[in-house]
N, C-alpha and C positions, 0 to 999 in steps of 0.2 A: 274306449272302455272295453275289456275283455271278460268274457263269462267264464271261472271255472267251473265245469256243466260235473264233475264230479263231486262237488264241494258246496256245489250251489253258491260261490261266494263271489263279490263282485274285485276286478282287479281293475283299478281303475289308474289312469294315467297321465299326468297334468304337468299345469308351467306355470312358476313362477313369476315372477321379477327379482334378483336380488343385483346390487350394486349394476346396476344397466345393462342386467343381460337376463335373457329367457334361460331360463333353469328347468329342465326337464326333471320329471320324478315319477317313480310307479309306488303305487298303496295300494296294500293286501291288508284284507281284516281289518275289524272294529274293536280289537280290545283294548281293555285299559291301560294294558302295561305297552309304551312304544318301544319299537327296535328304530336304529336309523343305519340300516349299511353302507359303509364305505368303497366303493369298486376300487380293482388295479390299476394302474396305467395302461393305456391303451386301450380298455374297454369300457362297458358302460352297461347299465342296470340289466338291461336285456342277457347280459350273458351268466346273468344268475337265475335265470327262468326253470333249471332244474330245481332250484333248491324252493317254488312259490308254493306248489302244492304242497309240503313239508309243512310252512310255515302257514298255511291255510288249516292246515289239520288242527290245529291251535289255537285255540279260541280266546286266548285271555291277549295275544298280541296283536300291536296294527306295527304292520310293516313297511317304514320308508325308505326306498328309494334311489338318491340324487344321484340322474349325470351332473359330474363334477363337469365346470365350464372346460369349455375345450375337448370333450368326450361326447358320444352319442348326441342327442338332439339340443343339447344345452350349448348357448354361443356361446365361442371363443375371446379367451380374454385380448382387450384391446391394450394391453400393456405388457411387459415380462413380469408377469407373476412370480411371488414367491410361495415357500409355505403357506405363511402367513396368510398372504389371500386367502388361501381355501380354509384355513381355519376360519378365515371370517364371515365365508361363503357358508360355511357349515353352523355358525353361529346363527345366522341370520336366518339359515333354513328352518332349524330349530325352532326360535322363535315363532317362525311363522306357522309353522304346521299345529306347534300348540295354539295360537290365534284363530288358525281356522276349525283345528277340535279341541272342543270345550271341555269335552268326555274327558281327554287324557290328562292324565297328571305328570306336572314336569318334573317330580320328583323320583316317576318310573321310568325315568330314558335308559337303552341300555344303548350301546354305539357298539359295531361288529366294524373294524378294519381289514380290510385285506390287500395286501403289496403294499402299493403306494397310500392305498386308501387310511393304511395302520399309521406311515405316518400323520397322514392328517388327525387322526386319534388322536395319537397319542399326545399332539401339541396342543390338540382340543381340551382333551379333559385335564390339566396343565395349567393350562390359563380357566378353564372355565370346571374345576371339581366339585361346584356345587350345582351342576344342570345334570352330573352323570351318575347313576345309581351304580352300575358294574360296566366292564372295560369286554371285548373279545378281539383278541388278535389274531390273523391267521395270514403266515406266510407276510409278515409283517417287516417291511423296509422301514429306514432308520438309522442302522446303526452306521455308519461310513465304513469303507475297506478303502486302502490301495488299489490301484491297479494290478492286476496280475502281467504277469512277465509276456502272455499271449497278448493281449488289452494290449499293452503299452506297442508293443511291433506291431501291428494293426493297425491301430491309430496311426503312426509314424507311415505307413505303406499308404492310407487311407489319405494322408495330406501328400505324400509324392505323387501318387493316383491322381489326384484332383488336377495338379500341374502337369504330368505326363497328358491324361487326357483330353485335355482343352487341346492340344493337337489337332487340327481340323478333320488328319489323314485316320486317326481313333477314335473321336471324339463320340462317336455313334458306341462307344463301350462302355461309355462312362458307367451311365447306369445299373448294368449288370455286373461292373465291378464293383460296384460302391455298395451293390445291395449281398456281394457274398463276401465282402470284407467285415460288416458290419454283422452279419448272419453269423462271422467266424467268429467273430469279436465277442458274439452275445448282446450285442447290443441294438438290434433290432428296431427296437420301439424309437430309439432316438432316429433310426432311416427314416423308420414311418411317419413322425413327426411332422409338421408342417413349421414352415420358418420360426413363427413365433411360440409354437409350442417348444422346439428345440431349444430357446431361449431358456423357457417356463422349466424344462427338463432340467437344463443345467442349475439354475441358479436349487432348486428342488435337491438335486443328486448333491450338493455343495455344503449341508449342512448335516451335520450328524448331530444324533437325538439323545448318543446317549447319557448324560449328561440326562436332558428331562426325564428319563426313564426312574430314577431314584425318587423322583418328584411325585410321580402315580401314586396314590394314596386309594385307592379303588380297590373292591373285588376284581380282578383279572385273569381271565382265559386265555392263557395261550394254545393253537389249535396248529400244529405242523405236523406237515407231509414229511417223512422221514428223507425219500428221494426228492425234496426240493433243491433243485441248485441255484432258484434267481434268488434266493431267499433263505440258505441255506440252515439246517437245524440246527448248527453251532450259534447263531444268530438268536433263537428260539430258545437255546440254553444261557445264553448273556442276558438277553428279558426277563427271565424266570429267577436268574439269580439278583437283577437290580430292582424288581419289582416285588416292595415286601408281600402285601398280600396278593402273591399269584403262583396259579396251577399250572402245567405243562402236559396238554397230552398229544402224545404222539401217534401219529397213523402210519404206520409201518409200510404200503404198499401204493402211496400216494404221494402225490408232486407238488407244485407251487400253484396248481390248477383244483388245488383240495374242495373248497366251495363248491365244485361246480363236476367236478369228477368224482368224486363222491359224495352227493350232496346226503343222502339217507342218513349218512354215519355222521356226516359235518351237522349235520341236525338235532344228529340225537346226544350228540357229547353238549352241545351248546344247550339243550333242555334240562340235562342231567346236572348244567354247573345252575341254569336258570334257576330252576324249581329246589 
């Protein structure tokens, strides 16, 4: 449990149980209305620590949380996950957080998605549009693309690499090639990955949303960094156009790291659509 000594307010930090695994989460504030945020891939609650004191200043929210399994302190899943799991990992959170505060009403949830975390949103309030008052997206994965012309050579180098270096006489290079082909690639997160999250990754990256995106029936925030390229703002303008009720704003000098790199302003647009 951490003390904001500015705020005087308690940041507290806890674990679940959901579907047989420790689920890790951090809660800011006591208010009525809940947020629940969704992190990126590859990271985990802790790397939204800019934007706590923002959200402390604000009295009427409580703020949760979740490392999604497989991220930060919460176990890794024992199967290949899909979406779906985490939508029902997200379900179950839910649930439980209104179980254990009686204060809050499930009628005020708001869900903030960011990368990867947008898709799990957005399949959430989808299936589940009577648990969400309003939607926020930022830098929000989903829509599918092709390969690009770089990706696909890469990838193709990246599987003769694997059989080049198994060579005995190179084979000590493997890894510093595999980690700058992937780096060229852009696709980084899937190096970093661990076996079964690589799994998790694929079958995740295999499904495009957009389709459910017509489906959103919510108030909707979309929140894009202009200079985003994992998540790119043509992406953010296809949301905006499939999603009837929703707003688009744009932060001109900011990347797919928006939350967290500019958290003051990522705060204050998100109050200004709240209130």
């Amino acid at each position: 449990m951490n003390l904001d000594k500015t705020q005087n307010k308690i940041t507290e930090e806890k674990q679940i149980e959901i579907n047989n695994l420790d689920v890790n989460y951090q809660k800011l504030g006591n208010g009525k209305f809940s947020i629940v945020l969704l992190h990126g891939w590859g990271i985990d609650s802790k790397k939204y620590l800019p934007l706590y004191e923002s959200f402390l200043k604000n009295k009427n929210y409580s703020v949760f949380i979740p490392d999604m399994p497989g991220f930060g302190k919460s176990g890794e899943p024992k199967e290949d996950w899909s979406l779906d799991n985490y939508v029902d990992v997200v379900n179950e959170f839910v649930e439980k957080i209104f179980q254990q505060n009686l204060s809050l009403s499930s009628s005020n949830l708001i869900i903030i998605g960011h990368s990867f975390g947008g898709r799990i949103a957005i399949k959430y309030v989808v299936k589940y549009p009577e648990k969400v008052c309003k939607l926020i997206l930022t830098g929000a994965a989903g829509i599918k693309h092709n390969l690009t012309a770089k990706q696909k050579i890469f990838f193709i180098l990246a599987k003769i690499g694997k059989i080049l270096f198994s060579l005995p006489v190179i084979s000590y290079l493997q890894k510093s090639a595999q980690k700058f082909l992937y780096r060229a690639a852009r696709v980084k997160d899937y190096h970093h990955a661990s076996p079964r999250m690589k799994k998790v990754m694929k079958n995740i990256l295999a499904e495009d949303l957009t389709l459910y995106l017509e489906k959103v029936n919510l108030a909707t925030l979309l929140v894009w960094g202009k200079l985003d390229r994992t998540t790119p703002l043509s992406d953010g303008k296809i949301m905006n156009q499939k999603i009837k009720n929703s707003k688009l704003v744009i932060v001109e000098d900011a990347n797919h790291s928006l939350p967290y790199q500019k958290p003051e302003e990522f705060i204050k647009i998100i109050f200004e659509f709240l209130n």
